[in-house]
C-alpha positions as MATLAB code, in Angstrom:
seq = 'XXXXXXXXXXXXXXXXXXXXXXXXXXXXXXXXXXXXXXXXXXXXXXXXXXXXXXXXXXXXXXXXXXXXXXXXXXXXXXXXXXXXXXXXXXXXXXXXXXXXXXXXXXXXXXXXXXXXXXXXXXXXXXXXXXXXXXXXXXXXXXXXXXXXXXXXXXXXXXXXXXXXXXXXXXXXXXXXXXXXXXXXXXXXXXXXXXXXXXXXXXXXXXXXXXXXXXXXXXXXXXXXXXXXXXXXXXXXXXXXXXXXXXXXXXXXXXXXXXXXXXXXXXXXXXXXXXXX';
ca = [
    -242.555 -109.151 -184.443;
    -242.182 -106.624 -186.498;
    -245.911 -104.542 -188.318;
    -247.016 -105.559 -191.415;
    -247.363 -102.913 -193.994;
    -250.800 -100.243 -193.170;
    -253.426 -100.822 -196.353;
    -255.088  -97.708 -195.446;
    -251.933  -96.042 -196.786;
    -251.212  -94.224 -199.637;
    -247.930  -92.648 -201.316;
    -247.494  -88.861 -199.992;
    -246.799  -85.874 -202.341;
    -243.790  -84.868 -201.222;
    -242.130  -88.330 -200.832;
    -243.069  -88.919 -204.599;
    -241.363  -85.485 -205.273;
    -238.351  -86.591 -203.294;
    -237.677  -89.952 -205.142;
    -238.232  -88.274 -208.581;
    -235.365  -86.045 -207.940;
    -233.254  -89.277 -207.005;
    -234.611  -91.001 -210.079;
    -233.274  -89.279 -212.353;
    -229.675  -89.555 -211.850;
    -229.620  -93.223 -210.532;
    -230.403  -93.588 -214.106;
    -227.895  -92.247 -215.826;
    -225.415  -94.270 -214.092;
    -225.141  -98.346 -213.497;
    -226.874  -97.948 -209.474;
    -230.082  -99.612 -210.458;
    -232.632  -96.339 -210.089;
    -235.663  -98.343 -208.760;
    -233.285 -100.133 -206.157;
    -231.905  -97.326 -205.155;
    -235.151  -95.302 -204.361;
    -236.723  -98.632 -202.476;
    -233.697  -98.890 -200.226;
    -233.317  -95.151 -199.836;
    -237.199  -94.973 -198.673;
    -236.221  -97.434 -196.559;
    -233.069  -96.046 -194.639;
    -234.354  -92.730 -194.370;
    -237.433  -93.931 -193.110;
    -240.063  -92.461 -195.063;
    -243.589  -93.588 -194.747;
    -243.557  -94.013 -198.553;
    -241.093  -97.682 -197.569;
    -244.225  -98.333 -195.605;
    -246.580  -98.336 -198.566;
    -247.989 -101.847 -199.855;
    -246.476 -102.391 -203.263;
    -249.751 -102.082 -205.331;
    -250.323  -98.650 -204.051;
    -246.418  -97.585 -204.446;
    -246.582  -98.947 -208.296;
    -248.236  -95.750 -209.771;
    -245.675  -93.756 -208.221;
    -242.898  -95.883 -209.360;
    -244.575  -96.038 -212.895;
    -244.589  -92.259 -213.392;
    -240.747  -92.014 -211.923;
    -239.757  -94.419 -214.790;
    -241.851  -92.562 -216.958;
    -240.605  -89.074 -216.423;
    -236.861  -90.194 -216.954;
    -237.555  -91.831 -219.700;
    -239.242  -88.992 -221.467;
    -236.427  -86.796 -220.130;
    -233.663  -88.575 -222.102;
    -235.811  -89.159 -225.105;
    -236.371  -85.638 -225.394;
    -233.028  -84.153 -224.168;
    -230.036  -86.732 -224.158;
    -226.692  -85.945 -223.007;
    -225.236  -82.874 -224.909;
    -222.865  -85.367 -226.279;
    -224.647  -88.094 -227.549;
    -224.270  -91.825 -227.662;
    -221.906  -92.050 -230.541;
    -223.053  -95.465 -230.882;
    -223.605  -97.448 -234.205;
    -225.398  -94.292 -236.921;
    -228.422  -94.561 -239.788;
    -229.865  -97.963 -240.326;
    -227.105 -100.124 -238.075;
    -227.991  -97.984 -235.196;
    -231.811  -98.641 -235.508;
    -231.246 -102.600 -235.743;
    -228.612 -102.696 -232.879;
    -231.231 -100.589 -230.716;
    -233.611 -103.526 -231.893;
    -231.879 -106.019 -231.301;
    -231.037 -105.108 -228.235;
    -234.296 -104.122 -227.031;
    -235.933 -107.952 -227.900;
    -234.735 -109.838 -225.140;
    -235.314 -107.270 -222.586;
    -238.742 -106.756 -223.999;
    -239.380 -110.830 -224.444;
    -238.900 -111.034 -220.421;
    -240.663 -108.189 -219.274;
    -243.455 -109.778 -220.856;
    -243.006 -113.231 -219.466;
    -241.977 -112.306 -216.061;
    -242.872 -108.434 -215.028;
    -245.970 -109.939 -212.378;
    -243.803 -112.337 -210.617;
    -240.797 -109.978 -210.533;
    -243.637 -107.364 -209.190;
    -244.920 -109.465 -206.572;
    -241.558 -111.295 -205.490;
    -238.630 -108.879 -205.914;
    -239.731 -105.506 -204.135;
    -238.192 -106.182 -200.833;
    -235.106 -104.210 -199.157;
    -233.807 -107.703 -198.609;
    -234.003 -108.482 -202.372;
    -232.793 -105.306 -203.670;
    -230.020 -105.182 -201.357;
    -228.666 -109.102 -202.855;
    -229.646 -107.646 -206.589;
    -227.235 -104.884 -205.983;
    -224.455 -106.730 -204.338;
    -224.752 -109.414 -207.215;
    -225.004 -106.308 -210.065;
    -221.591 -104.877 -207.837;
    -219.641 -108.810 -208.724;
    -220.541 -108.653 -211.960;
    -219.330 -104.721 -212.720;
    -215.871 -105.878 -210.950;
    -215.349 -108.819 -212.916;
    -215.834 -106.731 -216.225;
    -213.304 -103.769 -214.633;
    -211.189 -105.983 -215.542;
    -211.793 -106.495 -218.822;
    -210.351 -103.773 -221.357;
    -211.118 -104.791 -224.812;
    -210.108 -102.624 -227.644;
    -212.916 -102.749 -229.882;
    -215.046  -99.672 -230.311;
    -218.624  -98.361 -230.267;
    -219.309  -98.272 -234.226;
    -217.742 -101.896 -234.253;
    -221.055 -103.447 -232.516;
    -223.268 -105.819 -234.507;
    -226.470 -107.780 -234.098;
    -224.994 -110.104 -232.055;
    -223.451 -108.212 -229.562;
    -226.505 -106.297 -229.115;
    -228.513 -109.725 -228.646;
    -225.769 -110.636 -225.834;
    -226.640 -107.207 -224.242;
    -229.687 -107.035 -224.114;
    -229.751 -110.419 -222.708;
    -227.897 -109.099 -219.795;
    -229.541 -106.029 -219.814;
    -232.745 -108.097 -219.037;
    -231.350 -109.800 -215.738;
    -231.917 -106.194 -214.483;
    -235.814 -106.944 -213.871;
    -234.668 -107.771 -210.431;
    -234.339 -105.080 -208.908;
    -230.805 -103.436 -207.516;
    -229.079 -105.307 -210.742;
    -229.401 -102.330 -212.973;
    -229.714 -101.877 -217.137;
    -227.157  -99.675 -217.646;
    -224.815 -101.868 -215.559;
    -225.433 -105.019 -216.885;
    -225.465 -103.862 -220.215;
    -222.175 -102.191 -219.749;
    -220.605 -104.927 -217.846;
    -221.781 -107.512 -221.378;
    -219.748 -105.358 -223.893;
    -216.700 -104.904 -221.510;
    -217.007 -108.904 -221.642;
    -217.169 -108.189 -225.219;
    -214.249 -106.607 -225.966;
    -215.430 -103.416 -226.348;
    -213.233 -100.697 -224.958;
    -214.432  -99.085 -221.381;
    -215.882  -95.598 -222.933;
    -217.064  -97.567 -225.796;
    -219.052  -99.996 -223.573;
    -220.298  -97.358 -221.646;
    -221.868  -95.015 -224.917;
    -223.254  -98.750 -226.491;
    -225.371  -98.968 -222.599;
    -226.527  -95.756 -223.177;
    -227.606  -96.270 -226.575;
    -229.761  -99.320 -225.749;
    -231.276  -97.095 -222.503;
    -233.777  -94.896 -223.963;
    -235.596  -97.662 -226.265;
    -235.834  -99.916 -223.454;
    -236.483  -97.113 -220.811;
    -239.405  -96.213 -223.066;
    -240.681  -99.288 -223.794;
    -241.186 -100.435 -220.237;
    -242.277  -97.027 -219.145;
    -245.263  -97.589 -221.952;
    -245.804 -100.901 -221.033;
    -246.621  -99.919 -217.538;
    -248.257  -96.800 -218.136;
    -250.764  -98.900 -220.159;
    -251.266 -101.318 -217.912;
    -251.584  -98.910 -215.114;
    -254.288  -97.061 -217.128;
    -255.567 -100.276 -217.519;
    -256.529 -100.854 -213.796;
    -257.764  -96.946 -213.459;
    -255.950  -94.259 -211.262;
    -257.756  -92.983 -208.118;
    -257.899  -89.124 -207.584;
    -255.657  -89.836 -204.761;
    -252.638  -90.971 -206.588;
    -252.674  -88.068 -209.079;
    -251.017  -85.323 -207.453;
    -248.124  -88.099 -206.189;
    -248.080  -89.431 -209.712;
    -247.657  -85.799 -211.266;
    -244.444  -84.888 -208.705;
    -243.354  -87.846 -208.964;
    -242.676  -87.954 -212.880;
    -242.138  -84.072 -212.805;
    -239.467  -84.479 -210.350;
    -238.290  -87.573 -212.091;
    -238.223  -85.391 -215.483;
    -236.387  -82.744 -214.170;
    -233.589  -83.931 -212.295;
    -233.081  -86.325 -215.714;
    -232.524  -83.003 -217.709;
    -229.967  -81.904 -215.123;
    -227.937  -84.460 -214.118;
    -227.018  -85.197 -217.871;
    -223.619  -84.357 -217.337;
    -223.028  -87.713 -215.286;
    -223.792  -89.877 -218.462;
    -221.196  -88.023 -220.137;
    -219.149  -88.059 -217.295;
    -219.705  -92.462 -217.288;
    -218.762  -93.011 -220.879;
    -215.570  -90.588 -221.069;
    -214.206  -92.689 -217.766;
    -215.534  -95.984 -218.340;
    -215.103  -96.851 -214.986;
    -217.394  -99.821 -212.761;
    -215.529  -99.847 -209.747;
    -216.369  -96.878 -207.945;
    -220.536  -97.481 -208.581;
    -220.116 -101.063 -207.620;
    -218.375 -100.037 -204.036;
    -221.359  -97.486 -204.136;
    -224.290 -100.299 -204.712;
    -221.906 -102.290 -201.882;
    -222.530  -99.788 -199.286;
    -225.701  -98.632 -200.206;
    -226.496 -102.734 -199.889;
    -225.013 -103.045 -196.592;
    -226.442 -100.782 -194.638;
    -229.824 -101.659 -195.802;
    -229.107 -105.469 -194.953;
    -227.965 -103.952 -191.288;
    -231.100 -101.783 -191.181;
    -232.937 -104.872 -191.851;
    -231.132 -106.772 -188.836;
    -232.051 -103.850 -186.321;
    -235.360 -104.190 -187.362;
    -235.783 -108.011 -186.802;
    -233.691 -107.989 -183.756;
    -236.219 -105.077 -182.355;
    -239.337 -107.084 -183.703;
    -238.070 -110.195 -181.486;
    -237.446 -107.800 -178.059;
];
């Protein structure tokens, strides 16, 4: 049988660094950023993947963190374009209550449950179905066009993605394509609900985490880890403008599909090796 997890360990500096660099772009684009740097820990075998979930959590709080203050700060040189002035504020809202309403009511069990390669890897694959169903949806309606109630719809969706491997920015896309909203159009309304809910989450955790109190061992993790996570934000913007001018899902869902796969068969080696 396969080792469980070693208490005695604690999240490296330079693993931090690495999966703030990866953080920041699995952001920007529907490939669910905290599934991605679980199962990439995990393939590439860094002792990080190895790390019991309470100790990995300050790490993963100052990744979120970091990205969020990155786009906050600098978005994509050319914007959102999604609903201006007073509508913009209330779709934001709006679309920020649900998500907020279940982080609330379900971020511990989520935290304690959903963590696992084997449970990223099925959020991904079911994130991937849903993205392929909306490709083929291509609605006409555009960005300035959205109202209350399609924000309420997406950020409905958008609050499925507390499993992780489903992904924000992909469900939330994937709602307005279902919409009727046009694909660039659904794409610039994701990104326009990201930052409030990125930053609300990120303060949610970084309160609680204060909360609990920080060792002196997880600072210099926590510090490359949302430095990392900051900069590579900052420089990958060009892929969020890159998302909304092709509106494409397919090629990120056959992305999360792979990505998924060879974690499950990673997974398989590992069990069939435990049982030698």
């Amino acid at each position: 049988m396969s080792q469980a997890p070693d208490s005695s360990l604690s999240p490296r500096l330079s693993d931090a660094a690495l999966l703030g660099a990866l953080h920041g772009p699995a952001e920007l684009v529907p490939i669910s950023s905290s599934g991605q740097i679980t199962l990439f820990a995990f393939l590439a075998g860094l002792p990080y993947s190895e790390v019991p979930s309470e100790k990995r959590k300050s790490v993963e709080v100052a990744l979120h963190a970091g990205t969020a203050l990155a786009l906050a700060l600098f978005p994509p040189r050319e914007g959102t374009s999604g609903p201006k002035g007073l509508q913009g504020v209330v779709f934001r809202a709006a679309m920020l209550a649900p998500t907020a309403a279940a982080g609330l009511i379900a971020r511990r069990m989520v935290r304690e449950n959903l963590g696992t390669p084997m449970s990223v890897s099925a959020g991904l694959a079911a994130g991937s179905g849903v993205m392929i169903l909306a490709e083929s949806r291509c609605g006409s309606r555009t960005a300035s066009e959205a109202g209350v109630g399609d924000a309420l719809v997406m950020g409905t969706a958008q609050a499925l993605a507390l499993w992780p491997g489903v992904s924000r920015s992909a469900m939330s896309t994937s709602s307005a394509r279902f919409l009727g909203f046009s694909p660039g159009s659904s794409a610039r309304l994701a990104r326009a609900g990201l930052v409030p809910t990125s930053l609300a989450a990120s303060t949610l955790e970084v309160a609680a985490l204060l909360k609990e109190g920080i060792r002196s061992d997880e600072i210099p993790p926590i510090a490359a880890g949302a430095a990392t996570a900051f900069i590579s934000a900052i420089v990958s913007r060009p892929l969020a403008t890159r998302m909304e001018k092709s509106g494409r899902l397919w090629p990120w869902a056959l992305l999360r599909l792979m990505v998924a796969g060879a974690a499950i068969r990673r997974i398989r080696s590992v069990r069939d090796d435990g049982v030698r």
